[in-house]
N, C-alpha and C positions, 0 to 999 in steps of 0.2 A: 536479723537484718541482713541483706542480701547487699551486696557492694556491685558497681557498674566496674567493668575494664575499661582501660584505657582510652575505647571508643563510644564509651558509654553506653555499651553495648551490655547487655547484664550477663554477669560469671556465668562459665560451660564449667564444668565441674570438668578436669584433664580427663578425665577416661572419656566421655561422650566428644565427638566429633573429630577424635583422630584415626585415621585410616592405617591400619595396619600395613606393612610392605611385605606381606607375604600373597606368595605369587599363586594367583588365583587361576593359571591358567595349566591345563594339565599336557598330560605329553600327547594329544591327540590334537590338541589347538599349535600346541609349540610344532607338530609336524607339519600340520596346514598353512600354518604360516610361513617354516621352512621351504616348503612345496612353492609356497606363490614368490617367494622372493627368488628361488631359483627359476623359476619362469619370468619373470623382470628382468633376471638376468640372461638371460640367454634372449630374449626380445633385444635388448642393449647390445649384446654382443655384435644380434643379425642387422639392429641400425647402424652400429658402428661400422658393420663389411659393406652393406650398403653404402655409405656414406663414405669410405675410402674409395667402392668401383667409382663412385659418382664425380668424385674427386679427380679419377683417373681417367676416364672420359675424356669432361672438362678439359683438363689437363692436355690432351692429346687434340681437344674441337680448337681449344685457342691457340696451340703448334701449326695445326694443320691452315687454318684462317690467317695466322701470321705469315707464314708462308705463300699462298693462296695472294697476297695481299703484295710482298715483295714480288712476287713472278709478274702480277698487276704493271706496278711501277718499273721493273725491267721493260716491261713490252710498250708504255707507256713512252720512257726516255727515246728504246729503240726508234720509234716511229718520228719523235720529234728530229732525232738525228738525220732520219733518212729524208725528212722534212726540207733541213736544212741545207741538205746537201744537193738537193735537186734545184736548179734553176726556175725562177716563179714562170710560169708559161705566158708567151702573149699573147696577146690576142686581138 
């Protein structure tokens, strides 16, 4: 008489359906893989340089704009002054 497991699933005898953990891959897969992971890495490396010049740019376009932007409002105030200083004209 044959008994259900606990999911009522009928008995595996232990030896069928367990997967052994011996490593099925040999030294010519473990090199291919080594091989692709070090080109992952070095892609990561070349977006990471990328991504600091970009950063440094950046960096230097919103200096350069910030500035650009106060010379603006200098020339801006200057005029209004010299506005002010001149008598309205008649006419």
């Amino acid at each position: 008489m044959k008994m259900s497991g606990p999911n009522g699933d009928p008995e595996v005898p232990a030896v069928e359906g367990i997967i052994e953990d011996e490593d099925d891959f040999n030294e010519e897969e473990y090199a291919a893989i080594n091989s692709m992971l070090d080109q992952i890495n070095s892609c990561l490396d070349d977006l990471e340089e990328r991504n600091d010049a970009l950063n440094g740019k950046l960096h230097e376009l919103l200096e350069s704009n910030r500035q650009a932007r106060q010379e603006f409002r200098a020339q801006l105030n200057e005029k209004k002054v010299e506005e002010q200083k001149q008598p309205p004209s008649e006419g």
